[in-house]
N, C-alpha and C positions, 0 to 999 in steps of 0.2 A: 630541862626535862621536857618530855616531851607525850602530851599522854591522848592516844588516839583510841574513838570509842567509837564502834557503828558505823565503821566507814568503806568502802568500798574501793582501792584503791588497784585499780583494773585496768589492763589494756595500753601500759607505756610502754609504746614502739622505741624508744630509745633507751632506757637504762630500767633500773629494779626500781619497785615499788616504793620500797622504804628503805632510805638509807641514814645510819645512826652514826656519826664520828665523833669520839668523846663526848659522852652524855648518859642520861636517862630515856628511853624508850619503853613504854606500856602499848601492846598493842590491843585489847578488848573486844569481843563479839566484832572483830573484823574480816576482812576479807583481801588479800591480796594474790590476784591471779589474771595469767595472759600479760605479764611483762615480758620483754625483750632481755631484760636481766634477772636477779635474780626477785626475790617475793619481797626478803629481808635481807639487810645487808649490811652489816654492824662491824665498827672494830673500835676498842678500846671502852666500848658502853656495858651498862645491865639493862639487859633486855628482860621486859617481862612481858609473858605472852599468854593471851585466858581466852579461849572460847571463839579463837579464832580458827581461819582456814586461810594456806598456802599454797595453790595450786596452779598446777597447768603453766608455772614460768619460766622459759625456755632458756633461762644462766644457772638453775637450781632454784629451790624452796630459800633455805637461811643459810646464811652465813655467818658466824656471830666468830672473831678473832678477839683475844680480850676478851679481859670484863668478865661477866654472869649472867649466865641464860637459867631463868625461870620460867617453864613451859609447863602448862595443865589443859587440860583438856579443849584441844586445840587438833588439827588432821594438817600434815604435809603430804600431798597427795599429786602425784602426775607430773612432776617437776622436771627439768632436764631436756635434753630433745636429743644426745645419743651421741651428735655430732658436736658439742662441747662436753667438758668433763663437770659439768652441772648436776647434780644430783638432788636429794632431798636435804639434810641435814650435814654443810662441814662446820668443826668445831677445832678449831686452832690455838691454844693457851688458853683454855675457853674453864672455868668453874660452877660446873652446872651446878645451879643450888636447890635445884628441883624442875623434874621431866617427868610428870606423872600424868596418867590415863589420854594420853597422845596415841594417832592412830598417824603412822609414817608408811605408803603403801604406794606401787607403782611410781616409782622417779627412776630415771633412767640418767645414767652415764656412758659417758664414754669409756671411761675405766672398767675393767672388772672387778669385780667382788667388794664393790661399795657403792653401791647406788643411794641405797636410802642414808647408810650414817658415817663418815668419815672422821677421823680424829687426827689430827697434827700437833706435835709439841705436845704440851702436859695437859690435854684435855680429863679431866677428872669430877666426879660427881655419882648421883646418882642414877635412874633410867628405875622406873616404878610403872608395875601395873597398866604397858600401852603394847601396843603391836607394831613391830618393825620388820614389814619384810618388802621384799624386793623383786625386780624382774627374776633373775638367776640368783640362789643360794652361793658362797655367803654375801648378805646383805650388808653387811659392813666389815672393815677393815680391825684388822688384829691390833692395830695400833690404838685402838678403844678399851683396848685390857684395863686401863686404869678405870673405867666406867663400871659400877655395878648395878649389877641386873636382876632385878626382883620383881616377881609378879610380871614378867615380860616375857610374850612371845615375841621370837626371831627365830628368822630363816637363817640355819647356819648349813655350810657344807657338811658333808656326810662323811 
């Protein structure tokens, strides 16, 4: 396991910030932004994530495949760069066990109509009380149906 508090973890020209492969990852009042890859980059771990910010990484915000993402009050914000299919949040087989008062806002894709939150395979869980919206309405993909949404703003098509 692996448990990162107060840290700054900013500016790697070559790959993402935080990368988690089978394991425990806590990430706390941290900071990951202005990587080459993505903020977070996780598959097969539990990811837990508090009080931190993902920003400004030009592979996407997180990526968590596998495992369980636990997210609170935390900002994925400005992620992507338009010219890869990088966005703020993909979740892949992913069991969110808690995404509450998260602010997901401006990440850009290449893709349409999911910038800030993507879901692949059996991404399922909750999504509580944070705001998810995106360059262009819908901000995420249909494929997040199994996600439920309470207490949350999102930008959906009209």
């Amino acid at each position: 396991a692996a448990y990162v508090d107060a840290l700054d973890l900013s500016g790697n020209d070559v790959a993402s910030g935080l990368l988690c492969n089978t394991g425990v990852l806590w990430l706390d009042d941290s900071n990951s932004g202005s990587n080459d890859g993505l903020g977070l980059d996780a598959t097969n771990c539990t990811v837990v994530v508090r009080r931190s910010t993902i920003a400004a990484n030009s592979g996407g915000g997180l990526s968590v495949s596998g495992g369980t993402l636990d997210m609170t009050n935390s900002a994925v914000v400005g992620n992507g760069s338009g010219i890869t299919v990088g966005r703020g949040i993909t979740l892949e087989d992913t069991s969110v066990t808690r995404f509450s008062f998260n602010t997901v806002v401006a990440n850009i894709s290449s893709s349409a109509n999911d910038d800030s939150l993507r879901c692949l395979g059996t991404a399922s869980g909750a999504v509580c009380n944070s705001i998810i919206v995106g360059q262009a309405p819908p901000t995420f993909e249909m494929a997040c149906s199994a996600l439920t949404f309470t207490g949350t703003v999102v930008d959906t098509a009209s």
